[in-house]
C-alpha positions as CSV (number, residue, x, y, z in Angstrom):
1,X,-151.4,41.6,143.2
2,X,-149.6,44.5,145.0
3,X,-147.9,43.9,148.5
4,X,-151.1,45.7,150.6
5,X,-153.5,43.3,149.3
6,X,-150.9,39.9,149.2
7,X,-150.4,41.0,152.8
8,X,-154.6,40.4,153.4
9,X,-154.3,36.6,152.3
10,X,-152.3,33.4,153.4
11,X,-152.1,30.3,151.7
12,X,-151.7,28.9,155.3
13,X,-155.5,29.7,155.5
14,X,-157.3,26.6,153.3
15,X,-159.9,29.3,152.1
16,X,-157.7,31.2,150.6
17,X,-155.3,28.3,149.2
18,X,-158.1,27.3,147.6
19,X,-159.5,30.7,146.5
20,X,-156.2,31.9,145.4
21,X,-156.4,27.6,143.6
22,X,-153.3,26.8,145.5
23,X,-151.8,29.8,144.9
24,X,-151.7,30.2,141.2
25,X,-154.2,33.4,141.0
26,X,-151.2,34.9,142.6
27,X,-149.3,34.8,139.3
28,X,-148.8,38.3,138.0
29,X,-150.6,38.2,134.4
30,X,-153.4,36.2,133.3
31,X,-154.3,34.7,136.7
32,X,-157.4,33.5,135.1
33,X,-155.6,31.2,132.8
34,X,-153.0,29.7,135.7
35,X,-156.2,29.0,137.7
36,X,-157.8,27.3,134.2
37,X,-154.1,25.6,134.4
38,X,-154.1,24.2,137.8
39,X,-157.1,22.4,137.5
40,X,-155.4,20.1,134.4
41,X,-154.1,18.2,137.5
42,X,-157.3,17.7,138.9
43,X,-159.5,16.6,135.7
44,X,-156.9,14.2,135.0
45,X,-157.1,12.4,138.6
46,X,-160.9,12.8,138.6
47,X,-160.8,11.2,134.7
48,X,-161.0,8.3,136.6
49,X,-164.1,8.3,137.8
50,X,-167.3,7.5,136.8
51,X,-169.6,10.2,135.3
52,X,-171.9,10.0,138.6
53,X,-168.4,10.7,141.0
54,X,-167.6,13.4,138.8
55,X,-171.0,15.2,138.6
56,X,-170.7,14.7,142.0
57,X,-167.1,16.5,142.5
58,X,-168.0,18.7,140.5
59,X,-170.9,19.8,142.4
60,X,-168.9,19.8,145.6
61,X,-166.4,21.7,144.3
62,X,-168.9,24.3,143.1
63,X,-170.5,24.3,145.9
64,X,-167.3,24.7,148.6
65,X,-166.1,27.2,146.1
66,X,-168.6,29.8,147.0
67,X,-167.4,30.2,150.9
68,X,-163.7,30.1,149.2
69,X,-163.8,32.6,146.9
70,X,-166.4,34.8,149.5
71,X,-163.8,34.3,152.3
72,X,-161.0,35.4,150.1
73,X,-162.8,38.3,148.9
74,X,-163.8,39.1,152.1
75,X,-159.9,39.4,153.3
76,X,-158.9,41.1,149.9
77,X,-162.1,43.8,150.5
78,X,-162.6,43.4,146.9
79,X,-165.0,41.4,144.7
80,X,-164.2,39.1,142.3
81,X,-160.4,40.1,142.3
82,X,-158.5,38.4,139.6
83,X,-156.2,36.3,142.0
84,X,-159.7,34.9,142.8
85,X,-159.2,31.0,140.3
86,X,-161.5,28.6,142.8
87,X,-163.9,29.8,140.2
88,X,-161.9,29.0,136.9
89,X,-160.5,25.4,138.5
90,X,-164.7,24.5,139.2
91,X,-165.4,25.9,135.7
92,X,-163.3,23.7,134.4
93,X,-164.7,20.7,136.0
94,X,-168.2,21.9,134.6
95,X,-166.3,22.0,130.8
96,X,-165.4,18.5,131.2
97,X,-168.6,16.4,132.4
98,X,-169.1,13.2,130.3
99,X,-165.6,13.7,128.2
100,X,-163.0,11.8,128.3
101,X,-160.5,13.6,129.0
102,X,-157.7,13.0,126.3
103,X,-154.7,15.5,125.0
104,X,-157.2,16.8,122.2
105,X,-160.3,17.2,124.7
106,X,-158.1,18.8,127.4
107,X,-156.9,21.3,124.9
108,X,-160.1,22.1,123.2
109,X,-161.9,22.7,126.4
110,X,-159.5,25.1,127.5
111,X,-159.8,27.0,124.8
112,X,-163.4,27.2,125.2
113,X,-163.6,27.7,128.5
114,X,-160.6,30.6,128.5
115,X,-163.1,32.2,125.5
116,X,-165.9,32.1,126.9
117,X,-165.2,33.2,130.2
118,X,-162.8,36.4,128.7
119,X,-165.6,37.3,126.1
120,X,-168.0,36.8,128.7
121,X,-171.3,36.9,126.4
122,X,-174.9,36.6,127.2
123,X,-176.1,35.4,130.0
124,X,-172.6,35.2,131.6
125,X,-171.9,38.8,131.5
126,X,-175.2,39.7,133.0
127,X,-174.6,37.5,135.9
128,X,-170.7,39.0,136.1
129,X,-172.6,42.3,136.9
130,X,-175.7,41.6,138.6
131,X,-174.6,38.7,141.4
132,X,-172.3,39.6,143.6
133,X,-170.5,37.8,146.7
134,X,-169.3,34.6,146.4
135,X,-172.4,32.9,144.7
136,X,-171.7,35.8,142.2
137,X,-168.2,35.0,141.8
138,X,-169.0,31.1,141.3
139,X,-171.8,31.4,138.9
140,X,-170.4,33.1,135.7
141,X,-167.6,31.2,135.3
142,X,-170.5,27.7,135.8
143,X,-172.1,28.5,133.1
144,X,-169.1,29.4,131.1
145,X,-168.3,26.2,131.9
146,X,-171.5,25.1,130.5
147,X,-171.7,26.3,127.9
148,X,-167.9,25.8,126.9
149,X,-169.2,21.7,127.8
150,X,-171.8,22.2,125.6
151,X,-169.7,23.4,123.0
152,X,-166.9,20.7,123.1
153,X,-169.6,18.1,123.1
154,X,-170.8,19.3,119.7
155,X,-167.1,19.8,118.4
156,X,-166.1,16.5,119.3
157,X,-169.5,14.9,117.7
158,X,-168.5,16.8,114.9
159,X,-164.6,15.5,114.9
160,X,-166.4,12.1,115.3
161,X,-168.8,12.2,112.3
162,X,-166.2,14.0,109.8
163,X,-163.0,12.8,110.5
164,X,-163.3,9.2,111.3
């Protein structure tokens, strides 16, 4: 992010801490995948939980992630800016709903989610283009995360069934 539009956002301002997910969209490369990082932290707290608190998170985090990612792109003048991760760190919550969350799940999902949110195929490149704001910015990178879930599901069924 150059200095003119770093100089439109503070992380002293909670919408755009959390837009910019605590500051790692502003990493120079691959913001996308810091924000997909810095939500590790928070899947492995929320592991804890039980599959109706997590839905529930999860749905809250969505949810708030709209006014964060609208009220920092809003101060950047730009949508869907690439230092904009609220929507990668709620993604990944999506990715993870009734897994547990182990080194082999964590690192699968990832993958998943990072490939399916770069690649970007139907429907979520149709809703990358045709919703804008911060519902817009939100909703392609939920149903990446949906279908990345989906995914992972099957693959670890599959793990389960063949390899032990």
């Amino acid at each position: 992010m150059d200095k003119q539009l770093r100089s439109r956002v503070s992380l002293k301002n909670p919408d755009h801490f959390l837009g910019l997910g605590f500051g790692s969209g502003l990493m120079p490369c691959m913001p996308g995948t810091f924000g997909s990082i810095a939500a590790i932290p928070i899947l492995l707290a929320m592991s804890h939980l039980s599959i109706f608190w997590f839905i529930f998170v999860t749905c809250i985090a969505c949810i708030l992630g709209i006014r964060f990612c609208q009220k920092t792109s809003d101060a950047l003048g730009l949508h869907d800016h690439g230092s904009i991760v609220w929507d990668e760190i709620a993604g990944m919550m999506v990715v993870f709903v009734a897994i547990d969350i182990t080194p082999m799940s964590l690192a699968i999902g990832f993958l998943l989610f990072r490939f399916f949110d770069i690649i970007k195929p139907w429907p979520i490149r149709l809703f990358d283009r045709k919703v804008h704001g911060g519902f817009g910015i939100m909703l392609d990178d939920i149903v990446a995360g949906a279908m990345a879930c989906i995914c992972l599901h099957l693959s670890l069924s599959w793990f389960e069934l063949f390899l032990f």
